[in-house]
Backbone and ligand atoms as CSV (ligand in chain L), in Angstrom:
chain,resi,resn,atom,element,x,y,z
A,1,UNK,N,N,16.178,-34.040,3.377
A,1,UNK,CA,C,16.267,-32.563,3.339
A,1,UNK,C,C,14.871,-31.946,3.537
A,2,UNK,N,N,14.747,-31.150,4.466
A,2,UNK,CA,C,13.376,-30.239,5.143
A,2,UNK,C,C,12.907,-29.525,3.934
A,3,UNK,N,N,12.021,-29.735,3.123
A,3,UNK,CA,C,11.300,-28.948,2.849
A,3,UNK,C,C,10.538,-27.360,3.406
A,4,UNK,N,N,10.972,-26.079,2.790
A,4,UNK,CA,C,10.589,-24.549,3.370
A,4,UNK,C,C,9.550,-24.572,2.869
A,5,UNK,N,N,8.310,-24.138,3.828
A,5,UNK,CA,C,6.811,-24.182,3.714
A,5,UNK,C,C,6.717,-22.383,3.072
A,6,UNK,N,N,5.967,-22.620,2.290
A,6,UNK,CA,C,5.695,-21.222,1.787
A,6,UNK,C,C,5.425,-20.128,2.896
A,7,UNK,N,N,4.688,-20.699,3.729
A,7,UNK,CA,C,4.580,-19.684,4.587
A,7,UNK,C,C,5.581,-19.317,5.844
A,8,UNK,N,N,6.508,-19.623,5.657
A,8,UNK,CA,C,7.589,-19.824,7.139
A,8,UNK,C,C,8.065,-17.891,6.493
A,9,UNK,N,N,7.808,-17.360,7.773
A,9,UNK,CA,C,8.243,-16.268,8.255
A,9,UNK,C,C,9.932,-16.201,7.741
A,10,UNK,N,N,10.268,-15.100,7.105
A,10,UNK,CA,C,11.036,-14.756,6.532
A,10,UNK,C,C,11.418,-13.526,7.260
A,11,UNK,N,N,12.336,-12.747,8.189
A,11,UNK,CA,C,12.526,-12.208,9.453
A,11,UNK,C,C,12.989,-11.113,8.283
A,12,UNK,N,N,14.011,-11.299,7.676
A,12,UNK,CA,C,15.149,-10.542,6.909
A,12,UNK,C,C,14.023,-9.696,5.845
A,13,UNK,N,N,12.668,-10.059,5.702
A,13,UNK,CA,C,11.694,-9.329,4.721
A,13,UNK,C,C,10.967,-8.513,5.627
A,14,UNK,N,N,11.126,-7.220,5.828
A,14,UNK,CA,C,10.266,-6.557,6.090
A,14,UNK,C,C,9.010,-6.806,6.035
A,15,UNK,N,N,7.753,-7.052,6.700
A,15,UNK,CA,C,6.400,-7.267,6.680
A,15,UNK,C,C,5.721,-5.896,6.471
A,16,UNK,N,N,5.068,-6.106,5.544
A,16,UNK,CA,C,4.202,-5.018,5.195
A,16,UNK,C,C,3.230,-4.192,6.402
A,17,UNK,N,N,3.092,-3.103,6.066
A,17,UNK,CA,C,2.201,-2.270,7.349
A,17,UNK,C,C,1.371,-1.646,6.246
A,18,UNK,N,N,0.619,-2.414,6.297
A,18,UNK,CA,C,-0.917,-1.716,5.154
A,18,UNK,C,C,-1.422,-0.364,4.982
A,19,UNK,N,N,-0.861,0.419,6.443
A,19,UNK,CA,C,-1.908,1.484,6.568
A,19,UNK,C,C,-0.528,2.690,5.805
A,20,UNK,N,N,0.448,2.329,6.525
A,20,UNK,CA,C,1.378,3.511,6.433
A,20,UNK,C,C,2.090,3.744,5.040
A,21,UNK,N,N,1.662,3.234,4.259
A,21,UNK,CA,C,1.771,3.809,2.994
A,21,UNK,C,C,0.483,4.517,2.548
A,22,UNK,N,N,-0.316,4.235,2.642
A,22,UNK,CA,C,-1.576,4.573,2.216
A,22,UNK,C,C,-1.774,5.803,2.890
A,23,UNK,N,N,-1.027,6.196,3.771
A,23,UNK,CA,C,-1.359,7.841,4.502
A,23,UNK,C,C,-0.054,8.547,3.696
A,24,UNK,N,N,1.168,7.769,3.916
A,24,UNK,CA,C,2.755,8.381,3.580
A,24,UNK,C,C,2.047,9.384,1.665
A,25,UNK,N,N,1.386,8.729,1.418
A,25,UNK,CA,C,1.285,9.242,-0.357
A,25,UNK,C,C,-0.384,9.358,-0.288
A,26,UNK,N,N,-1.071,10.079,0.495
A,26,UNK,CA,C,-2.165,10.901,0.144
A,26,UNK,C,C,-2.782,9.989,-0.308
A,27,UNK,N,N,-3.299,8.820,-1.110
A,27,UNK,CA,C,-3.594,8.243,-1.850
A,27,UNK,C,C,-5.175,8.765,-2.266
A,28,UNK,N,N,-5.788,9.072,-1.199
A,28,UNK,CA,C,-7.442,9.517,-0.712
A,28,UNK,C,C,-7.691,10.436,-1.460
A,29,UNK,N,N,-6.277,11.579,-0.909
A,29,UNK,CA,C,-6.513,13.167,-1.473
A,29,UNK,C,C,-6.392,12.794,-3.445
A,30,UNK,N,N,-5.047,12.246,-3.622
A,30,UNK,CA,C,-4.740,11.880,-4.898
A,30,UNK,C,C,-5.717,11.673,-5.739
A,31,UNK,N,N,-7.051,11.193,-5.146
A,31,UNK,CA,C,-8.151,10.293,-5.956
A,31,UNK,C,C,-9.295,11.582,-5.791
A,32,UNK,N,N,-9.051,12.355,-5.310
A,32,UNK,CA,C,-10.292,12.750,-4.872
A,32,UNK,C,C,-10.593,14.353,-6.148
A,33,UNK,N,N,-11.774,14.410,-6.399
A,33,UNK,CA,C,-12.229,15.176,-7.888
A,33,UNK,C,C,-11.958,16.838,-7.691
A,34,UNK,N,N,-10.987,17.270,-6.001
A,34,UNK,CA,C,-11.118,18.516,-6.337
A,34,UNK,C,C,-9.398,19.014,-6.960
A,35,UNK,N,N,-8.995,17.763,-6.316
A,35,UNK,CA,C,-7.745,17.783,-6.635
A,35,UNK,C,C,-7.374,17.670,-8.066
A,36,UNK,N,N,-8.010,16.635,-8.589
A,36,UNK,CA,C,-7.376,16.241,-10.082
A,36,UNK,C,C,-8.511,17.356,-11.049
A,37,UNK,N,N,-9.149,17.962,-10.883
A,37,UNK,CA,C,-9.401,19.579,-11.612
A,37,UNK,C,C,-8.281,20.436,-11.368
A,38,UNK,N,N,-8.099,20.504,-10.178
A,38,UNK,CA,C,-7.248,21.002,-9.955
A,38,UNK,C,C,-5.422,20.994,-10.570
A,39,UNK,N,N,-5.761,19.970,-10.428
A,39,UNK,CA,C,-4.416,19.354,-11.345
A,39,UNK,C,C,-3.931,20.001,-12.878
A,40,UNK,N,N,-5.262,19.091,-13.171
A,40,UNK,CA,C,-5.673,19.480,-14.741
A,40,UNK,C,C,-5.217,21.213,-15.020
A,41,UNK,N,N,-6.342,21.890,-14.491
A,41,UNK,CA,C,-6.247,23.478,-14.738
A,41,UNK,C,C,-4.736,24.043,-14.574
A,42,UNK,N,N,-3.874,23.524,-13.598
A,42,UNK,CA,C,-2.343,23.839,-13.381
A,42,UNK,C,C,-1.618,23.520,-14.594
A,43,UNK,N,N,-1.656,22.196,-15.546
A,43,UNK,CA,C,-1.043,21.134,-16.329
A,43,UNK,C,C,-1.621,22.172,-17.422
A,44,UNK,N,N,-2.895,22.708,-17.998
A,44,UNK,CA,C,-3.471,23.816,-18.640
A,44,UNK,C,C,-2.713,24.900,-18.866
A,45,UNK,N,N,-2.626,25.714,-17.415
A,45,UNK,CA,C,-2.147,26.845,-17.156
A,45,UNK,C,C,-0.558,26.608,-17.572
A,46,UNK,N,N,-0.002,25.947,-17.117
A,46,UNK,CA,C,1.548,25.626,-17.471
A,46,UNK,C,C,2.124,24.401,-17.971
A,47,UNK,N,N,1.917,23.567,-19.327
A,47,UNK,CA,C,1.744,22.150,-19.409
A,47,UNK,C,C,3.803,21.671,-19.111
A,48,UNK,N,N,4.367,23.404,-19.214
A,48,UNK,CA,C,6.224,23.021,-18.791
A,48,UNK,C,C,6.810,22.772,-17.715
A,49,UNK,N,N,7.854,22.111,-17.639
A,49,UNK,CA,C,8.393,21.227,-16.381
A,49,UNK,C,C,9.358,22.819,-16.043
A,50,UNK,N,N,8.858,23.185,-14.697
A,50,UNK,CA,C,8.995,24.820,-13.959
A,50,UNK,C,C,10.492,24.401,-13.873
A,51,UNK,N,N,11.005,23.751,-13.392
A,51,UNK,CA,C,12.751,22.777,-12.977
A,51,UNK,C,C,13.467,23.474,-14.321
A,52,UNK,N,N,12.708,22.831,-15.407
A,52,UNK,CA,C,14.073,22.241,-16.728
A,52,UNK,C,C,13.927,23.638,-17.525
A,53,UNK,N,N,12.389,24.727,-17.504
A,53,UNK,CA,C,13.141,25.490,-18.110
A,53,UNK,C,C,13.221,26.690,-17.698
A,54,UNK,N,N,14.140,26.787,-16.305
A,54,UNK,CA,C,14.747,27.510,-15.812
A,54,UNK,C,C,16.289,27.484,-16.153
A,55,UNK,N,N,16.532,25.958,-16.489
A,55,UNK,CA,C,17.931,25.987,-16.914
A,55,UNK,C,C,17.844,25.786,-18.750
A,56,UNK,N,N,16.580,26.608,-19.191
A,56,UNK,CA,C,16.835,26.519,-20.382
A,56,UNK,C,C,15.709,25.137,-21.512
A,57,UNK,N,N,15.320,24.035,-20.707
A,57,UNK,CA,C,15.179,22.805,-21.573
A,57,UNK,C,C,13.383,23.032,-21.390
A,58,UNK,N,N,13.063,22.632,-22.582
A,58,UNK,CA,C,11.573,22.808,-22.614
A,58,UNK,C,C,11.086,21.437,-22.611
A,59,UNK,N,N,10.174,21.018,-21.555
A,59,UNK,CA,C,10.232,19.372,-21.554
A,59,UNK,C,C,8.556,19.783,-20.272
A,60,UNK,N,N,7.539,19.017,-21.609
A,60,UNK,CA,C,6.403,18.650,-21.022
A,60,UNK,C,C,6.007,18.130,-19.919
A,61,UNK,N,N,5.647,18.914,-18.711
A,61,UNK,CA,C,5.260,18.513,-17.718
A,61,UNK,C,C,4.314,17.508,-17.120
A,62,UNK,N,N,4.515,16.039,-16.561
A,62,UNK,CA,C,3.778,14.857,-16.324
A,62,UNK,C,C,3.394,15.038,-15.010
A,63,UNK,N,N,3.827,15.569,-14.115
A,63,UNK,CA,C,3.469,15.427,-12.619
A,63,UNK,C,C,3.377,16.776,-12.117
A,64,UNK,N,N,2.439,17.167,-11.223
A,64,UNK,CA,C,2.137,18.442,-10.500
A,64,UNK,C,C,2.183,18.517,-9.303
A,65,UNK,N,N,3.119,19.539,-8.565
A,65,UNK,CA,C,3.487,18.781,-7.497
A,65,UNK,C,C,3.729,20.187,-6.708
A,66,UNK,N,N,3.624,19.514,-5.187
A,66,UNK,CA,C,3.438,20.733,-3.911
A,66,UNK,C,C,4.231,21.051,-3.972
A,67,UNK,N,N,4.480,22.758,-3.913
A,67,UNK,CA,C,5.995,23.221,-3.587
A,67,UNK,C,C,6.094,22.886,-2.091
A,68,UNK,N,N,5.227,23.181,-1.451
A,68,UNK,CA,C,5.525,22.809,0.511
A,68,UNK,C,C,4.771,21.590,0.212
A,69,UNK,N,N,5.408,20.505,0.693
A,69,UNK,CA,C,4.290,19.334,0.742
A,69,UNK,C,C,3.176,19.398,2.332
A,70,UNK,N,N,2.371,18.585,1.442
A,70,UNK,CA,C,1.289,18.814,2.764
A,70,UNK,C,C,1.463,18.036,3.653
A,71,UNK,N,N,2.334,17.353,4.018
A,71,UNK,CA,C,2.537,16.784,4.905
A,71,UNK,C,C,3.644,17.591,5.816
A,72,UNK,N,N,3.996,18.798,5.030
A,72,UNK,CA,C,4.669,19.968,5.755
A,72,UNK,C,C,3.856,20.611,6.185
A,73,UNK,N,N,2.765,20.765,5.932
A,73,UNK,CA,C,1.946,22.102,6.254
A,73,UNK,C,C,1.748,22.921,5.161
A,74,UNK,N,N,1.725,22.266,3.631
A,74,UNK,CA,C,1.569,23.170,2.354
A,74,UNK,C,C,-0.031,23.134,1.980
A,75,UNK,N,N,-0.445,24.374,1.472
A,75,UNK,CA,C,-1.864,24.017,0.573
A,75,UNK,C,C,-2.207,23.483,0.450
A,76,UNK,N,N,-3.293,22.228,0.418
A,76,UNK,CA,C,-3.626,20.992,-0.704
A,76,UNK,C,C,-3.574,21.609,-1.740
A,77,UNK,N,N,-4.937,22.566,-1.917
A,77,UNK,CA,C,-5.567,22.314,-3.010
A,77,UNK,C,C,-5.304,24.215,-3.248
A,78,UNK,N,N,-4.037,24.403,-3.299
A,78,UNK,CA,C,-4.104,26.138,-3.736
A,78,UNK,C,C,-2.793,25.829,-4.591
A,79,UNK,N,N,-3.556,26.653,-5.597
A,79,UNK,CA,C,-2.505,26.761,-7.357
A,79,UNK,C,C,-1.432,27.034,-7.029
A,80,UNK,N,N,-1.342,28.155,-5.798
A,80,UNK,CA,C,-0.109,28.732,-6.171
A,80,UNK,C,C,1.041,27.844,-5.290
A,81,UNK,N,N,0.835,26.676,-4.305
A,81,UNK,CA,C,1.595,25.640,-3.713
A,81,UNK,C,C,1.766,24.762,-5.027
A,82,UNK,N,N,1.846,24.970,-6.381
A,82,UNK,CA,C,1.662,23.491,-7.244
A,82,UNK,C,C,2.671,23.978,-7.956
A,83,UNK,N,N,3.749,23.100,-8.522
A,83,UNK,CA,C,4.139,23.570,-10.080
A,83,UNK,C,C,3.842,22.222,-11.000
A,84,UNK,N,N,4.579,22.337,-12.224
A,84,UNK,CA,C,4.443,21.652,-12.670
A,84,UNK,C,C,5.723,21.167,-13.248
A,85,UNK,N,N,5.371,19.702,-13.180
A,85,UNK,CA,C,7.316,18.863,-13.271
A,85,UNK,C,C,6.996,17.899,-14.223
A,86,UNK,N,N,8.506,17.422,-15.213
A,86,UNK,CA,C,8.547,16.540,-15.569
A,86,UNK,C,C,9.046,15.149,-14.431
A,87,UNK,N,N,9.045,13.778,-14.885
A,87,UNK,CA,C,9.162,12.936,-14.133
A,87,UNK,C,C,9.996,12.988,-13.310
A,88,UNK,N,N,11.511,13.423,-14.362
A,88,UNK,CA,C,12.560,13.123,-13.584
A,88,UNK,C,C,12.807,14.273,-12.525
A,89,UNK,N,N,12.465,15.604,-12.724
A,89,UNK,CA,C,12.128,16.600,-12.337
A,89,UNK,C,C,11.596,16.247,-10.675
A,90,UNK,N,N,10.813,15.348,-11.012
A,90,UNK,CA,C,9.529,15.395,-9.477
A,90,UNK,C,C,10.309,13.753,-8.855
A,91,UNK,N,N,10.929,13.169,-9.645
A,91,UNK,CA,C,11.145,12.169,-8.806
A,91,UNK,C,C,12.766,12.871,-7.707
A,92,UNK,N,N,13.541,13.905,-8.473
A,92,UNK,CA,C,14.479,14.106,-7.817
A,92,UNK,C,C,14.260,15.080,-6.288
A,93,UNK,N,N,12.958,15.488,-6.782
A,93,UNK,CA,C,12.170,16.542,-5.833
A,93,UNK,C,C,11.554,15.459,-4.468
A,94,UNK,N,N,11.115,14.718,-4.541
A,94,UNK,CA,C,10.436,13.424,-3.995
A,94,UNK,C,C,12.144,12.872,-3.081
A,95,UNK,N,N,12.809,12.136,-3.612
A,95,UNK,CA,C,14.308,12.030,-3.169
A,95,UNK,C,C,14.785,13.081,-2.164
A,96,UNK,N,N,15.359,14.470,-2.659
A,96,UNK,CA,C,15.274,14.938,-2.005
A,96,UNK,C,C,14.534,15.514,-0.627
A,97,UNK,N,N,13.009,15.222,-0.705
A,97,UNK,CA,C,12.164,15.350,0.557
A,97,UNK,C,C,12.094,14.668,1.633
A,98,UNK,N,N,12.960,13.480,1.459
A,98,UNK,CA,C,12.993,12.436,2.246
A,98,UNK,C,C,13.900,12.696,3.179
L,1,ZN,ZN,ZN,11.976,18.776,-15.476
């Protein structure tokens, strides 16, 4: 019986493309010190998830996030493109953008 060499090409696995995630999620902008002041001062200004208490639920905001994403053509770095979301909040927002 043939022994499968660790390295034998696996067709059915997608092969990674190094670059195109690393552009798909900002990663650069993400890291970069004007943004995460920026962040901060929003998370300050409003630490509530903008989503949950519109329908009422008061639930601490973890993620700050583009209303137009910039990969639409939104703000980077302007307050008033940002709100502020809880997880589940920004992950359903994220889902939906796709
Ligand atoms: Zn929420």
């Amino acid at each position: 019986m043939p022994t499968i060499k660790k390295r034998t090409k696996r067709p059915w696995i997608p092969e990674k493309k190094p670059h195109e995630g690393y552009r798909h999620h900002n990663t650069k902008f993400y890291q970069s010190t004007a943004w995460r002041k920026l962040r901060e001062e929003k998370l300050r200004k409003n630490p509530i998830c903008e989503q949950c208490i519109r329908i009422g639920l008061i639930i601490p905001a973890q993620v700050v996030d583009h209303i137009v994403p910039i990969n639409k053509g939104g703000a980077a770095l302007d307050i008033d493109n940002l709100q502020s979301l809880c997880n589940p909040c920004h992950n359903r927002k994220s889902a939906m953008d796709k």
